[in-house]
gemmi code that builds the backbone of each chain (N, CA, C; Angstrom):
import gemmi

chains = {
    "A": [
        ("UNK", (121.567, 58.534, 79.617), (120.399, 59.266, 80.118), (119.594, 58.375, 81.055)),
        ("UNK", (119.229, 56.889, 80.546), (118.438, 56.003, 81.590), (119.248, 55.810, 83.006)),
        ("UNK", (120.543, 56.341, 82.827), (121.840, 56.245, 83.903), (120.988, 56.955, 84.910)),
        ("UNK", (120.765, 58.052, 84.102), (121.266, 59.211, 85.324), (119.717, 59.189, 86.122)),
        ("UNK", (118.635, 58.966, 85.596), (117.389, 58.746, 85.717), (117.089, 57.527, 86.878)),
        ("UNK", (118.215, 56.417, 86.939), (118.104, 55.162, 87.625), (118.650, 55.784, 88.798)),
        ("UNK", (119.846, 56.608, 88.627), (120.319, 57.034, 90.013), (119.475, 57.710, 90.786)),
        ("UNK", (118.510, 58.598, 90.364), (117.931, 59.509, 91.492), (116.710, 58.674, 91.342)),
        ("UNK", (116.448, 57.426, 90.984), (115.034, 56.795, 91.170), (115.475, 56.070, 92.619)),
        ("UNK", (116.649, 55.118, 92.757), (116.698, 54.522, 93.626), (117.528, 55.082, 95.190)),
        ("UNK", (118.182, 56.700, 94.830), (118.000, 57.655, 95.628), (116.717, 57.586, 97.010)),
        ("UNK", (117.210, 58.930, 97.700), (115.905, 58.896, 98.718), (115.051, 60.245, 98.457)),
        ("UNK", (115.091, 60.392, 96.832), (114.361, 61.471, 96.553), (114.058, 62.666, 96.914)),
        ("UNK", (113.416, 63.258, 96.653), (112.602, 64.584, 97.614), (113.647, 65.221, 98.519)),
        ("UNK", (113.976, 65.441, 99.338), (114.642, 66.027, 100.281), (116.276, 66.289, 99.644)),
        ("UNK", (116.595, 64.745, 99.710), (118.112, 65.057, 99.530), (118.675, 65.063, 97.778)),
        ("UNK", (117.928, 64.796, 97.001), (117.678, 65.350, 95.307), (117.759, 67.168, 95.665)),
        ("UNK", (116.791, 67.608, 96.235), (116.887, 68.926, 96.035), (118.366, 69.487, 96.882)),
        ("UNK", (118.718, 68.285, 97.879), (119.527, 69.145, 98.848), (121.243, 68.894, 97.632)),
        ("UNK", (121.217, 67.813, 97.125), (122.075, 67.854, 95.931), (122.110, 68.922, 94.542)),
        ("UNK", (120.791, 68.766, 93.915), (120.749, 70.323, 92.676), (121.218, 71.161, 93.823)),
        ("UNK", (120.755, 71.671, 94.614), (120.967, 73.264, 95.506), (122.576, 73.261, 95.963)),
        ("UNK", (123.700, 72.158, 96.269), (124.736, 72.016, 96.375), (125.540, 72.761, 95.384)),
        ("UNK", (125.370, 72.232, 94.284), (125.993, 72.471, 92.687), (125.390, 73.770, 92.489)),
        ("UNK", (124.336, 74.266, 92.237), (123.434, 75.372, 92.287), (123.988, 76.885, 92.928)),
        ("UNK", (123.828, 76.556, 93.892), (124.642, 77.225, 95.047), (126.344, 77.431, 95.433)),
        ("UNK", (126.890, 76.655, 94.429), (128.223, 76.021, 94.093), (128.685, 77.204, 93.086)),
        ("UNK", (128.162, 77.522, 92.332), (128.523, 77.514, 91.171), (127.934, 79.103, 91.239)),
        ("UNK", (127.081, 80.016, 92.061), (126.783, 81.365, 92.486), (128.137, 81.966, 93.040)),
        ("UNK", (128.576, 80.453, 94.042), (129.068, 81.015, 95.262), (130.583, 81.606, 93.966)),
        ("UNK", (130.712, 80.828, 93.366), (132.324, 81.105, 92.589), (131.954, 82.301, 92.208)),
        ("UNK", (131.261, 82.894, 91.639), (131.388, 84.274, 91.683), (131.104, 85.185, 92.779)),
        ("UNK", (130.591, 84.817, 94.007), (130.726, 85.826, 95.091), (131.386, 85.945, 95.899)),
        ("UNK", (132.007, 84.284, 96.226), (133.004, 83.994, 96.819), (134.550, 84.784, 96.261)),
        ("UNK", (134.709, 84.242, 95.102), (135.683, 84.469, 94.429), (136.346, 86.027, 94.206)),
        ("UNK", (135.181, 86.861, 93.953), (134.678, 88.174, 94.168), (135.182, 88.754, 94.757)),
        ("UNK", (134.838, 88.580, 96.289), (135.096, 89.135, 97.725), (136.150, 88.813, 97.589)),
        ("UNK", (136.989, 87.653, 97.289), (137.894, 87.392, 97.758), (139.370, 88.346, 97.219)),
        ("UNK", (138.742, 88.785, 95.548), (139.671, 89.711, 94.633), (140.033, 91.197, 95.137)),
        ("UNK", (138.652, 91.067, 95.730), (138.091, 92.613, 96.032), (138.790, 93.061, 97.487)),
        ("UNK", (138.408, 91.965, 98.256), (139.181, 92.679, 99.926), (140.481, 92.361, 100.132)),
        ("UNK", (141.163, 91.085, 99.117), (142.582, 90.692, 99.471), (143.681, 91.163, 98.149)),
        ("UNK", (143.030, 90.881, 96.944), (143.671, 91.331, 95.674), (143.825, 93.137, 95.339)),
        ("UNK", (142.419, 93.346, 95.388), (141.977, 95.169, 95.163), (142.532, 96.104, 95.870)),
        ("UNK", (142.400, 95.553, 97.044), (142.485, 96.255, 98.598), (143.333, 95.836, 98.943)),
        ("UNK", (143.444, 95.053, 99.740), (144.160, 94.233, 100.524), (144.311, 94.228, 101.978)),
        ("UNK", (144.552, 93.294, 102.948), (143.912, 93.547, 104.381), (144.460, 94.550, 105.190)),
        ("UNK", (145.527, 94.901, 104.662), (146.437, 95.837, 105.314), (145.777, 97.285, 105.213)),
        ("UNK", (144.914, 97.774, 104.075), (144.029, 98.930, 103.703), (142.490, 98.999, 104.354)),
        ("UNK", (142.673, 97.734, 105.526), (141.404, 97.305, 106.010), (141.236, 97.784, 106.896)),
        ("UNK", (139.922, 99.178, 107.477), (139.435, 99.237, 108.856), (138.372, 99.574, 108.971)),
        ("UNK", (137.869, 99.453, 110.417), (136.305, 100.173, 110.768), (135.538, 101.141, 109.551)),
        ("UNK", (136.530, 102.340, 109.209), (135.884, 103.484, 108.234), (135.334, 102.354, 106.852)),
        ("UNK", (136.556, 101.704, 106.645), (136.369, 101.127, 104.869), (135.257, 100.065, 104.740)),
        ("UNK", (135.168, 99.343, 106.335), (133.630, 98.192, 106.078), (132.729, 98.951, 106.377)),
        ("UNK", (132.540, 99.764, 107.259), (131.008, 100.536, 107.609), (131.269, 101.469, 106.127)),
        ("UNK", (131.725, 101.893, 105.502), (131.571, 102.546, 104.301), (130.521, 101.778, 103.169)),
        ("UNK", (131.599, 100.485, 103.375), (131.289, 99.396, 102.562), (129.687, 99.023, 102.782)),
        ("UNK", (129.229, 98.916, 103.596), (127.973, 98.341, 104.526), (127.054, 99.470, 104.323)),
        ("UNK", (127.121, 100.553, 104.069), (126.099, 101.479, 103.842), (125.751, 101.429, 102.757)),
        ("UNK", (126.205, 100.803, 101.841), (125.418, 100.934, 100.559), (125.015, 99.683, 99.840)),
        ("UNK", (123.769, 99.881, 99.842), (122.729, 99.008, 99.412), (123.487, 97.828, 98.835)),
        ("UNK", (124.324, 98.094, 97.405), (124.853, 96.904, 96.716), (125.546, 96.122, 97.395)),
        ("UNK", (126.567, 96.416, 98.254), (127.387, 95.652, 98.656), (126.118, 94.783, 100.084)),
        ("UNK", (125.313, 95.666, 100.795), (124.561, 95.055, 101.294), (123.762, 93.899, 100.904)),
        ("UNK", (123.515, 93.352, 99.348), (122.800, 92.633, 98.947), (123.863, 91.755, 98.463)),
        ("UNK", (124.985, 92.102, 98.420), (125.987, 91.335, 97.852), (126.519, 90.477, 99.162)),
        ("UNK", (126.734, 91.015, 100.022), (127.055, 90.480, 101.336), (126.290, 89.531, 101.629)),
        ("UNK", (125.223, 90.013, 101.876), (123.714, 89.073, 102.676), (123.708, 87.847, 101.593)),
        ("UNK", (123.844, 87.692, 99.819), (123.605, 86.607, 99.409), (124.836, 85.566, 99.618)),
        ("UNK", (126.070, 86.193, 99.629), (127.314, 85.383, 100.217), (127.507, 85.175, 101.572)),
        ("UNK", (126.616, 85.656, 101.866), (126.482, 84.973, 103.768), (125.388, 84.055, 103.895)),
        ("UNK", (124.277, 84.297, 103.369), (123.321, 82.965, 103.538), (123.561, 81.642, 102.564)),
        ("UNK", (124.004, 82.070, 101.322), (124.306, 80.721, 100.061), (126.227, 79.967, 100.922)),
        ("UNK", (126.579, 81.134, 101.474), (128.024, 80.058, 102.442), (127.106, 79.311, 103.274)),
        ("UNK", (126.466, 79.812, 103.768), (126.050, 79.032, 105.308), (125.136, 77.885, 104.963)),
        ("UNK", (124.430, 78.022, 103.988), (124.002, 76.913, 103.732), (124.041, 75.797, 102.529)),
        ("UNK", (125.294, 76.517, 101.687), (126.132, 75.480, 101.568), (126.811, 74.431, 102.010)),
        ("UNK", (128.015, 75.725, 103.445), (128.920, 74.984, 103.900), (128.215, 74.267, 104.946)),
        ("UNK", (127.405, 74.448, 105.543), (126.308, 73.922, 106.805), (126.083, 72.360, 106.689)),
        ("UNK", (125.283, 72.479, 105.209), (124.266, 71.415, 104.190), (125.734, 70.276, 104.022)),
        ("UNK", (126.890, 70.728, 103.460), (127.886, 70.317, 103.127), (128.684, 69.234, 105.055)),
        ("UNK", (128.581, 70.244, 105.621), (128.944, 69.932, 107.506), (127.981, 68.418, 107.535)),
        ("UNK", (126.767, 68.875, 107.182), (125.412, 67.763, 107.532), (125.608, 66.456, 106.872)),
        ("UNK", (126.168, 66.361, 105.649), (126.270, 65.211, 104.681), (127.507, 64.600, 105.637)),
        ("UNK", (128.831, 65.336, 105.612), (130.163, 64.748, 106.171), (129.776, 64.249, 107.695)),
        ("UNK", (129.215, 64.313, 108.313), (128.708, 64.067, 110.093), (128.103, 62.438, 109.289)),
        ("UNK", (126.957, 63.105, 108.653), (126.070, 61.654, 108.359), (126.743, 60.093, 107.976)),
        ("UNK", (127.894, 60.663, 106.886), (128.996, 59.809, 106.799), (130.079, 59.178, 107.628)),
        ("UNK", (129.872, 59.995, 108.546), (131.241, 59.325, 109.131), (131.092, 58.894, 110.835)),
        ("UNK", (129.801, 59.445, 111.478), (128.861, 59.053, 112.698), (128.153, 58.657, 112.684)),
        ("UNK", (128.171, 57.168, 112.760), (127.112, 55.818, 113.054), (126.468, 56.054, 114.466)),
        ("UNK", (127.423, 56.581, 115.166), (126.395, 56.386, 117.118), (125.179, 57.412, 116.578)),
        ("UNK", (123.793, 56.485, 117.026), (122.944, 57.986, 116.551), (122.628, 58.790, 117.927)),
        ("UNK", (123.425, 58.827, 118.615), (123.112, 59.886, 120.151), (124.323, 60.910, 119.580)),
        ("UNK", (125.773, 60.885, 119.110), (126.559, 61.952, 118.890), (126.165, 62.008, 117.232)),
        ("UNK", (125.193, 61.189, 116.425), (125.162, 61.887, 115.179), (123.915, 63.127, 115.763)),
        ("UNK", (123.067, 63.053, 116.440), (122.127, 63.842, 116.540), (122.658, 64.888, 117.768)),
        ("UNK", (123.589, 64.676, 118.114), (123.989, 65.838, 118.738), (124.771, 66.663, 118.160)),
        ("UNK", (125.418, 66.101, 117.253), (126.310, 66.880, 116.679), (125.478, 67.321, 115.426)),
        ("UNK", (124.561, 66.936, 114.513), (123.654, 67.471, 113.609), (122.880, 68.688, 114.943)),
        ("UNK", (122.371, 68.592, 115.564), (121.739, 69.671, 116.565), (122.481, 71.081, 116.200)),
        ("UNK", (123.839, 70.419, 117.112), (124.723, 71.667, 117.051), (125.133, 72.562, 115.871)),
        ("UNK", (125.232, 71.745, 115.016), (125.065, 72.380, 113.231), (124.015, 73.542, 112.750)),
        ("UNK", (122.861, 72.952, 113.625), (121.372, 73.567, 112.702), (121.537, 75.376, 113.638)),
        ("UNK", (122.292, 74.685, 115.069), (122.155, 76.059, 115.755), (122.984, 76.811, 115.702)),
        ("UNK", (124.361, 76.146, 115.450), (125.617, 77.266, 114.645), (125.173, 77.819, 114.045)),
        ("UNK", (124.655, 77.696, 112.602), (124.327, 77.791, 111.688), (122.692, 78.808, 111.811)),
        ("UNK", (121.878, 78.864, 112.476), (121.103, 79.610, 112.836), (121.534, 80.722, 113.445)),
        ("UNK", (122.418, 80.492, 114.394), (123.198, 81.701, 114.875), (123.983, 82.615, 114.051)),
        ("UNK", (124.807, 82.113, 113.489), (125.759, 82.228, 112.423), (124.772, 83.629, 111.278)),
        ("UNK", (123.539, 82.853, 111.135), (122.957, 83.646, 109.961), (121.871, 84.959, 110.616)),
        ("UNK", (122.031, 84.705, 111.657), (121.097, 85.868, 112.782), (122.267, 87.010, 112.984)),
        ("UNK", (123.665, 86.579, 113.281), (124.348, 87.557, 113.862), (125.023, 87.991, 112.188)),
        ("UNK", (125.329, 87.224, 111.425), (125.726, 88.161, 109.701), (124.930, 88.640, 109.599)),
        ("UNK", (123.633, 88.048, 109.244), (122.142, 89.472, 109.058), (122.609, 90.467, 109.755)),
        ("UNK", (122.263, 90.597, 110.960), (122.393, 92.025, 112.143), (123.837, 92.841, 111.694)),
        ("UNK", (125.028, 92.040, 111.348), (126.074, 92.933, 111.098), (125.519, 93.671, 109.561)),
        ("UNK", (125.455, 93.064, 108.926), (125.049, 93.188, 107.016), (124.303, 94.777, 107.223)),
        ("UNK", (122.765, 94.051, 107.754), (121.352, 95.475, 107.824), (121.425, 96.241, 108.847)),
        ("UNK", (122.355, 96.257, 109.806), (121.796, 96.978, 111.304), (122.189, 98.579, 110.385)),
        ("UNK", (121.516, 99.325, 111.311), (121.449, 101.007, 110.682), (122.905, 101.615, 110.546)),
    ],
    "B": [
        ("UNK", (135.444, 57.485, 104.621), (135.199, 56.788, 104.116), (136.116, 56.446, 102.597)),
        ("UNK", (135.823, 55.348, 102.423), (137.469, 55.203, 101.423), (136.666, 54.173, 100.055)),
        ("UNK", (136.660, 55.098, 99.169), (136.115, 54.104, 97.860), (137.062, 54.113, 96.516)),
        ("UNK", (137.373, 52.898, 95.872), (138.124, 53.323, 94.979), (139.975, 53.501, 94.910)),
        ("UNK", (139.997, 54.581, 95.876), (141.291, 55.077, 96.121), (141.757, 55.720, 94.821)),
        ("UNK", (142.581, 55.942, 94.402), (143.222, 56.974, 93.191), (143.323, 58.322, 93.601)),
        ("UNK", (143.174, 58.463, 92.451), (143.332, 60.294, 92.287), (141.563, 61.004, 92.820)),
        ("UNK", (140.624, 60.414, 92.255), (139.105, 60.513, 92.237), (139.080, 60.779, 94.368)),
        ("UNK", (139.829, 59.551, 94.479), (139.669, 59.325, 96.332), (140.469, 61.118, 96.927)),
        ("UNK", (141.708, 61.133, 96.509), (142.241, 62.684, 96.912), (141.380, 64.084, 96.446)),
        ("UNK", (140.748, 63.604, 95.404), (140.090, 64.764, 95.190), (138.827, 65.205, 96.339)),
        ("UNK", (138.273, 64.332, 96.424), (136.983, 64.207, 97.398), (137.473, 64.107, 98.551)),
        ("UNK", (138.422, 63.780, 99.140), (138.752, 64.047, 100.320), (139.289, 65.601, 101.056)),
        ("UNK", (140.267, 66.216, 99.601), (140.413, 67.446, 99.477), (139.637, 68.100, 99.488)),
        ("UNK", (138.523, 68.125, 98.929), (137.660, 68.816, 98.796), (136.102, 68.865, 99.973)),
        ("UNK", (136.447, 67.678, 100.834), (135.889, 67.730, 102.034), (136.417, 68.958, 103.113)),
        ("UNK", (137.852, 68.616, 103.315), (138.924, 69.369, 104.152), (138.575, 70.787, 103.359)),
        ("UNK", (138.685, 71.430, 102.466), (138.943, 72.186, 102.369), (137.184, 73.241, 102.453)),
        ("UNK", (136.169, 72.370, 102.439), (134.938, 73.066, 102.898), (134.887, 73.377, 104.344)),
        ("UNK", (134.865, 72.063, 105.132), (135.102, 72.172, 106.524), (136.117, 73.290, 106.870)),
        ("UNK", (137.167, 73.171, 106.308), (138.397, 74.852, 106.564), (137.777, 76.188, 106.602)),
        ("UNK", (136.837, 75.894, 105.200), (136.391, 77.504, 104.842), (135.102, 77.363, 105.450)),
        ("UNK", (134.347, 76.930, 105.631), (133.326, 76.981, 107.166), (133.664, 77.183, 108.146)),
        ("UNK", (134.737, 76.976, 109.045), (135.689, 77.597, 110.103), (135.452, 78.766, 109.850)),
        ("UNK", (136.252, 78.993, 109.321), (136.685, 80.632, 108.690), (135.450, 81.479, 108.852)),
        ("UNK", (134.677, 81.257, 108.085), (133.097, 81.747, 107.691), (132.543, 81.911, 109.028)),
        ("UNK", (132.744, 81.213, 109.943), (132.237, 81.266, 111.393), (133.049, 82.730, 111.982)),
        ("UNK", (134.623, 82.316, 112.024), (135.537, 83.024, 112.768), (135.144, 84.484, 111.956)),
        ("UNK", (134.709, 84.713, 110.556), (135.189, 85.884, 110.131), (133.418, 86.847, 110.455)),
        ("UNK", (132.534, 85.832, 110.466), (131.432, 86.480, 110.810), (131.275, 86.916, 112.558)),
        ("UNK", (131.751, 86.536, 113.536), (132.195, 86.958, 114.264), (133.108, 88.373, 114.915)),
        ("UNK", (134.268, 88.180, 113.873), (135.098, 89.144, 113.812), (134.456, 90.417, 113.133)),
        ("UNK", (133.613, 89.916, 112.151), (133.124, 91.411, 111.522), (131.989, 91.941, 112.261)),
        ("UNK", (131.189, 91.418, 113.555), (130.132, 91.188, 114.212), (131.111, 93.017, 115.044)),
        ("UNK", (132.153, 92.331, 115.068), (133.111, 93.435, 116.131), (132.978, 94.988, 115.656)),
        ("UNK", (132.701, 94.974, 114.549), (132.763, 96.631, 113.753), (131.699, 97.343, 113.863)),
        ("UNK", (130.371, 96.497, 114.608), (129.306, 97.079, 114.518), (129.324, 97.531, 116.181)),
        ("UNK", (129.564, 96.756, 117.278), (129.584, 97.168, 118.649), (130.715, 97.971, 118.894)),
        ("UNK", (132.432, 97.930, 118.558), (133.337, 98.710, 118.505), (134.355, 98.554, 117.447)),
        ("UNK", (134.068, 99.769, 116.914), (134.609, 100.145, 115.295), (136.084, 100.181, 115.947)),
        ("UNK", (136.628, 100.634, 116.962), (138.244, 100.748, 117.415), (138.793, 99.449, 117.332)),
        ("UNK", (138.203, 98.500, 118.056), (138.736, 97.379, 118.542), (138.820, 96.819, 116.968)),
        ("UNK", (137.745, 96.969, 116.523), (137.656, 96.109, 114.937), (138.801, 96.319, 114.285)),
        ("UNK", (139.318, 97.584, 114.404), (140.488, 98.153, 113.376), (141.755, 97.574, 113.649)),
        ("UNK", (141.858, 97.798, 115.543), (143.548, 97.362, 116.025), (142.961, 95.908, 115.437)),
        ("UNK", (142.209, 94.768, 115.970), (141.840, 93.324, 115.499), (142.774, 93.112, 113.824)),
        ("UNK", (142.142, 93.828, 113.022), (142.447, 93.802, 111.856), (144.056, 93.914, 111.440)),
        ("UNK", (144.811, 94.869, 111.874), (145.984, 95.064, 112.310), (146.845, 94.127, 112.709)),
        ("UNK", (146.529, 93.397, 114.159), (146.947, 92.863, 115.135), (147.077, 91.114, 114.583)),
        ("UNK", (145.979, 90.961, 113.581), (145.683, 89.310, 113.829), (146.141, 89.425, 111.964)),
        ("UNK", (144.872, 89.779, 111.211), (144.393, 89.399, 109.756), (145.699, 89.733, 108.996)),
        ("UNK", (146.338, 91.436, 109.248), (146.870, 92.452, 108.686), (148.231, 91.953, 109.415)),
        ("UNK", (148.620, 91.399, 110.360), (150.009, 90.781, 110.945), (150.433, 90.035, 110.092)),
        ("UNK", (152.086, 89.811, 109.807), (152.929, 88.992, 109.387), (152.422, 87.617, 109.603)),
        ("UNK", (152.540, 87.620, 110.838), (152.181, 85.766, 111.115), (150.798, 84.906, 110.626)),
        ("UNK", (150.053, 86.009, 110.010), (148.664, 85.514, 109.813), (149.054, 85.044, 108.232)),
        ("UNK", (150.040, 85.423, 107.623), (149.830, 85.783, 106.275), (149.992, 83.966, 105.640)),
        ("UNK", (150.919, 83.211, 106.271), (150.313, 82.257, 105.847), (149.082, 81.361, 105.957)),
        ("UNK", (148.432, 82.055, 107.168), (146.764, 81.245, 106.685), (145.862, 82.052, 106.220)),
        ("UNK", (146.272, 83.469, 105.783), (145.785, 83.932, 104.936), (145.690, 83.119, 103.245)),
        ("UNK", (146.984, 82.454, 102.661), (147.079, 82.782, 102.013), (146.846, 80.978, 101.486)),
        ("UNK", (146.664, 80.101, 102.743), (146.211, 78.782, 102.521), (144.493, 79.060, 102.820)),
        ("UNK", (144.040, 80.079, 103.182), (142.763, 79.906, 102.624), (142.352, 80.513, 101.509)),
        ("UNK", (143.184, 81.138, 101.164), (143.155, 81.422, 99.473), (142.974, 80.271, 98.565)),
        ("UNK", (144.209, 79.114, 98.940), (144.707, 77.861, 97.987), (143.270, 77.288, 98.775)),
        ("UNK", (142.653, 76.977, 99.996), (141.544, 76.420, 100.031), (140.090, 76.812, 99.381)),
        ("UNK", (140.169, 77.989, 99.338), (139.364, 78.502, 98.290), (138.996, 78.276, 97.061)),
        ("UNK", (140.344, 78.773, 96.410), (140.859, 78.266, 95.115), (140.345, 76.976, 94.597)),
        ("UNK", (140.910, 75.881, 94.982), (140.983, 74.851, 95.120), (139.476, 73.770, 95.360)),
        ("UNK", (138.468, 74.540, 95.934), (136.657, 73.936, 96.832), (136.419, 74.817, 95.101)),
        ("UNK", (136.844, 75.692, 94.613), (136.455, 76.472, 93.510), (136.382, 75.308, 92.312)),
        ("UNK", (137.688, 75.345, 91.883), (138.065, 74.502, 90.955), (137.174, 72.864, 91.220)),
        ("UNK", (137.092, 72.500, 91.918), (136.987, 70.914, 91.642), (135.715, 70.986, 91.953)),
        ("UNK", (134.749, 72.067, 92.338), (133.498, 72.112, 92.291), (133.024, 71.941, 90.870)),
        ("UNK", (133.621, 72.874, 90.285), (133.330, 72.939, 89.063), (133.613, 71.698, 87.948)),
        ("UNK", (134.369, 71.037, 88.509), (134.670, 69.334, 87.824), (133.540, 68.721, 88.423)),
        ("UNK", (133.004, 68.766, 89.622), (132.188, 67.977, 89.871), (130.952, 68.159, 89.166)),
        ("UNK", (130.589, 69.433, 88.913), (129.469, 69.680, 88.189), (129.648, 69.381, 87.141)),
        ("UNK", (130.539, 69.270, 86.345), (131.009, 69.449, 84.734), (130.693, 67.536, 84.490)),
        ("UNK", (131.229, 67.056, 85.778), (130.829, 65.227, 85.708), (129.573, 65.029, 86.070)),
        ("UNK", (128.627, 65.265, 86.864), (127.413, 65.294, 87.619), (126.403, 65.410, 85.861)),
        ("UNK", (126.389, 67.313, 85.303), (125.571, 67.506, 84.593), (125.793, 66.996, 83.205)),
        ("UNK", (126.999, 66.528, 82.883), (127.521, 66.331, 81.324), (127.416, 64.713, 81.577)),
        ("UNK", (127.262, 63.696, 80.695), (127.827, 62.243, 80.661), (129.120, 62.752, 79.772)),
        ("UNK", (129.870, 62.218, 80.776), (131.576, 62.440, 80.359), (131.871, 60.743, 80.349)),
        ("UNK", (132.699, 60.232, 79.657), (133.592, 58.848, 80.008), (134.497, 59.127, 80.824)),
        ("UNK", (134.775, 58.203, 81.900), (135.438, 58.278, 83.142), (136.769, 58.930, 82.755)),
        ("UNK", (137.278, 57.974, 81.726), (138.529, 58.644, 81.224), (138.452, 60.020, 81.153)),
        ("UNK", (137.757, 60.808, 81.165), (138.026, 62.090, 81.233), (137.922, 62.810, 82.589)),
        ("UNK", (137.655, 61.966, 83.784), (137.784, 62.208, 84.752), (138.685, 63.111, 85.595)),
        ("UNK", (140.117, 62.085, 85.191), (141.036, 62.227, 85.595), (141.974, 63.077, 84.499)),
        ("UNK", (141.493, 63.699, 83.518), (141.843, 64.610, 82.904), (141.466, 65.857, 83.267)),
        ("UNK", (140.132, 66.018, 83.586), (139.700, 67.138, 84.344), (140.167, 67.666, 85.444)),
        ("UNK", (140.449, 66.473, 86.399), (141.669, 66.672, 88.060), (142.873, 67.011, 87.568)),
        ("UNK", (143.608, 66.932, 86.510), (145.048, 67.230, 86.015), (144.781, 69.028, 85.347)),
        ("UNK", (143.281, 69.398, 85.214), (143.309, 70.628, 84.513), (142.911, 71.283, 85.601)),
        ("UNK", (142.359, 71.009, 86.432), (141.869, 71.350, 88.201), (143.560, 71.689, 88.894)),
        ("UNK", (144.226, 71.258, 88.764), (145.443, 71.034, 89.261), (146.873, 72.306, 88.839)),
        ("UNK", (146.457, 71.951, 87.039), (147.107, 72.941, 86.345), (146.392, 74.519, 86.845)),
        ("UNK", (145.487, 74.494, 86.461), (144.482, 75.575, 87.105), (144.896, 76.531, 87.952)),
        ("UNK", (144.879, 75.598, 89.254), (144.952, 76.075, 90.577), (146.598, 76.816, 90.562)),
        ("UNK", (147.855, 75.773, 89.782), (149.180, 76.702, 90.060), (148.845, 77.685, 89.459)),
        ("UNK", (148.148, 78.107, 87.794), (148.254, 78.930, 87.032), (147.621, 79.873, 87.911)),
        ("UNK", (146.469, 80.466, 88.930), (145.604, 81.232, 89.476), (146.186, 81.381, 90.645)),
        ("UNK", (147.011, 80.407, 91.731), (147.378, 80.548, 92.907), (148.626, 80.876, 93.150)),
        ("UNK", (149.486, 81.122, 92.149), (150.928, 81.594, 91.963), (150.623, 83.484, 91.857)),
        ("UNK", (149.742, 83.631, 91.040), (149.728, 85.433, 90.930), (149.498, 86.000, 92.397)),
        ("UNK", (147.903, 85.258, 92.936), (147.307, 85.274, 93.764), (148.287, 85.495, 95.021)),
        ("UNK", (149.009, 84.602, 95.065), (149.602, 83.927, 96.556), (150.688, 85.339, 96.908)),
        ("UNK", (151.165, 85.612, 95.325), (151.922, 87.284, 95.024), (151.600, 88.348, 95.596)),
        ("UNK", (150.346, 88.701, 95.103), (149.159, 89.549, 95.914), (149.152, 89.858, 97.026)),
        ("UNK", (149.051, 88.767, 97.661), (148.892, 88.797, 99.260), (150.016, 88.564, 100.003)),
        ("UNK", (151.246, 88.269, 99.315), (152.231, 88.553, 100.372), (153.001, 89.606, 100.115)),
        ("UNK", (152.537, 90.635, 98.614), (153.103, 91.869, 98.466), (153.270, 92.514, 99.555)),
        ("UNK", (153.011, 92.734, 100.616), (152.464, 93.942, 101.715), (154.639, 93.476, 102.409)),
        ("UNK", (154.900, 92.120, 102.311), (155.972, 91.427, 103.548), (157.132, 92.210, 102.574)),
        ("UNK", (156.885, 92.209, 101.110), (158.083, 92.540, 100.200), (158.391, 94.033, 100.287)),
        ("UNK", (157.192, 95.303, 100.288), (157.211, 96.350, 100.484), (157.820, 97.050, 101.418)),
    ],
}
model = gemmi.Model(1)
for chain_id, residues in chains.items():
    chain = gemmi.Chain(chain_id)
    for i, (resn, *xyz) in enumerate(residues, 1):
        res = gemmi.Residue()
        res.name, res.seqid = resn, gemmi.SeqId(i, " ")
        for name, pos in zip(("N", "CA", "C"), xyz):
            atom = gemmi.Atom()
            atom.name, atom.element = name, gemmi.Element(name[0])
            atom.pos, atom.b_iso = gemmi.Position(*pos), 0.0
            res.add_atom(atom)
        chain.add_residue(res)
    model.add_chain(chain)
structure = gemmi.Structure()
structure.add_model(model)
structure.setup_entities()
């Protein structure tokens, strides 16, 4: 217990403590929504039973709308958060670590502007 | 970055690759589904043509095993992270991560290439 207590003391606290719980956190949602979708459109269905009619079907109704939208924002900023740690590790130049962290925040902004709009649009 | 080496080193490296994979994906597929809302036609032949094609079916079915797989050893990581485990059980957990994945990715992998057998 004093272990685990020493590790996040000499950590950089605050920021990347929460950005770790929310990893695992978010980890461990995603296996069931991830996992889910994955039974549901490739196991249930399967892609071959897949078109325009069966996702806009899908998309009109509320549940799957809330089901969608939380497996599109908890991926993205999982896998994003997850993108951000692996860059930090492995790009010392800080002109392509901060360009390439840039490009992340705006994928990733984009990314969650254009799933929203597909998810809620009318 | 390289610490250790063993089994502990493949796991974390696997499990790097295989987030970065399914973040690809997550990009490419939010995109592609972006297509159903401006033209529902194109979305359908797309679906057909690329996802629903023969040739796709094996990276269909390795992002399944990448799936699978970011699944499983997440869940070791948490199981080591929130529990004090002795190391020795580390590498017992990667051998049940392992067993796991054939026992779940053998039915699975069935599934999805039913459509080539039919």
């Amino acid at each position: 217990m004093a272990e685990r207590v020493n590790r996040f003391a000499v950590g950089s606290g605050g920021w990347e403590l929460a950005s770790w719980y929310f990893m695992r956190l978010s980890g461990i949602l995603l296996l069931g929504l991830a996992l889910g979708h994955l039974v549901i459109m490739h196991v249930l269905h399967g892609v071959e039973t897949i078109d325009s009619a069966f996702v806009l079907g899908r998309l009109a109704n509320p549940v799957w709308q809330v089901y969608d939208w939380l497996l599109l924002t908890l991926a993205l900023l999982h896998g994003f958060n997850g993108l951000r740690i692996i860059i930090d590790d492995y790009v010392h130049a800080s002109a392509w670590r901060m360009t390439l962290q840039s490009i992340g925040y705006i994928a990733a902004f984009l990314a969650f502007v254009v799933g929203s709009v597909v998810i809620w649009a009318a | 970055m390289i610490y250790r080496g063993g089994i502990g080193q493949w796991a974390y490296v696997l499990h790097r690759l295989t987030g970065v994979g399914i973040l690809l994906f997550l990009l490419m597929h939010i995109v592609d589904t972006f297509i159903v809302r401006i033209h529902p036609e194109t979305y359908t032949r797309l679906i057909r043509d690329v996802y629903a094609a023969p040739w796709f079916k094996p990276f269909e079915v390795a992002l399944a095993a990448a799936v699978l797989y970011h699944a499983l050893n997440g869940i070791r990581i948490v199981l080591i992270d929130f529990f004090d485990m002795p190391s020795v059980y580390h590498k017992r957990l990667f051998g049940a991560v392992l067993f796991l994945f054939v026992l779940l990715f053998l039915p699975g992998a069935y599934f999805l290439l039913r459509p080539l057998f039919s």
